[in-house]
NUBADREN-104471 format. One record per residue (C-alpha): x, y, z. Coordinates in steps of 0.2 Angstrom, whole numbers, plus 5000, padded with zeros to 4 digits. Example, Ala and Ser with C-alpha at 12.3 -4.5 7.8 and 13.67 -1.06 7.14 Angstrom:
// residues 2
506249785039/506849955036/
//
This chain:
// residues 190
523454305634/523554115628/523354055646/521954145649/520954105633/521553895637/520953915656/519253985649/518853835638/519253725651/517953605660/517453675677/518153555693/517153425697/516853255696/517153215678/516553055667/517652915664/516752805657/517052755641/515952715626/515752535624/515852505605/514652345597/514852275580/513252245572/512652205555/511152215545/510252025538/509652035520/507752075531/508552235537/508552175555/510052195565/511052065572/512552045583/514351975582/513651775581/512551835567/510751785582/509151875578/509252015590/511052005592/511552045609/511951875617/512651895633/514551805631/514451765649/513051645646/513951535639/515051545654/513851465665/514551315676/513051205685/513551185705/514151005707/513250935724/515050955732/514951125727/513451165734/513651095751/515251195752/514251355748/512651325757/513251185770/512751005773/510951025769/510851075755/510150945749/509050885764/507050905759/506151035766/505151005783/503951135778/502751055764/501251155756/499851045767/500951125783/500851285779/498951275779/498851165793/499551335803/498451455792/496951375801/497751365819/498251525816/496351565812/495451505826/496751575838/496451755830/494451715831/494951675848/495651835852/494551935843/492951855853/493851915869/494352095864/492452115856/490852175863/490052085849/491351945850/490151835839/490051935824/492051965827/492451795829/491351755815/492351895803/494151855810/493551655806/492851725788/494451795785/495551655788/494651555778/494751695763/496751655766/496651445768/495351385756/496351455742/497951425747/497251225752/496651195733/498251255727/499251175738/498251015733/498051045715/500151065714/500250895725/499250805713/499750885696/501550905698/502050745702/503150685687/502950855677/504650915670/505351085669/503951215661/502451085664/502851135681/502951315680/501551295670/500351225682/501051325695/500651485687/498651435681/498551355700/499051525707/498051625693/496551535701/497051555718/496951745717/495351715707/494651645722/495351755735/494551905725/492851805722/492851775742/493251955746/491752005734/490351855741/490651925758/490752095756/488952075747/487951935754/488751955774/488352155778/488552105797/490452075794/491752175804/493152225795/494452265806/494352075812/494252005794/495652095788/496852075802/496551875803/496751885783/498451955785/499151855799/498551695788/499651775775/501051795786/501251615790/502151595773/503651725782/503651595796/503751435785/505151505776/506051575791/505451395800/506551285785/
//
């Protein structure tokens, strides 16, 4: 009768938890905020930081091959440069599929340009701002240069859609997303 009252307290089969808790010492500072072992505000350092080994050059090239080191081919200006080719080919296209290839070249160029323009004043504002910046200046000006990128994007978008009620759409927004796509090739092109 012991068996059967043991069996009925018994977990059901299954897949059963292994895990185990993971126990933290932490302690209080006289503000009452807690802190971890090494006494930090917040506490909870990750011991493996500390841990962290930069990659020699020999290292690197091991890893990721010879190259490694080698500058990029593809530079910001050459990413543009295909952004327009890329533009007047879709205009090109779209004027040939189009009963009214006009206004659809017109819209495939239009949205091309939405893509290049701001994508050429980043790509110049970086050229010319980043040159002997250091670590966060650099992040810095990346992030406010491609802060006003999208600013522009979105103004453009707006400016056509109000002042050019012609525009055809499908053309516009096609082109606009094949000049996006160059930044796929470029990285695939490296």
């Amino acid at each position: 009768m012991a068996d059967e009252a043991d069996k009925a307290h018994q977990p059901a089969p299954g897949p059963t938890n292994t895990a185990r808790p993971v126990a933290a010492r932490v302690t209080l500072a006289s503000n009452g905020s807690p802190q971890g072992e090494r006494g930090a505000p917040g506490g909870w350092e990750d011991p493996l930081e500390e841990q962290t080994i930069p990659l020699t050059r020999a290292d690197a090239e091991r890893l990721f091959g010879p190259d490694v080191s080698r500058p990029s081919r593809v530079t910001p200006m050459r990413v543009v440069a295909g952004q327009v080719v890329l533009t007047f080919f879709a205009a090109l296209i779209c004027a040939l599929l189009s009963q009214q290839w006009r206004l659809a070249a017109l819209s495939a160029l239009i949205g091309g340009m939405i893509c290049w323009v701001p994508s050429g004043g980043f790509a110049l504002y970086l050229g010319r701002n980043s040159r002997g910046r250091k670590g966060r200046d650099s992040v810095g000006a990346w992030m406010m240069a491609e802060g006003i990128k999208l600013g522009v994007t979105i103004a453009l978008f707006i400016a056509i859609a109000v002042y050019f009620r012609d525009v055809r759409w499908l053309p516009l927004l096609v082109t606009y997303v094949l000049a996006l796509k160059v930044y796929w090739l470029a990285l695939a092109w490296r």
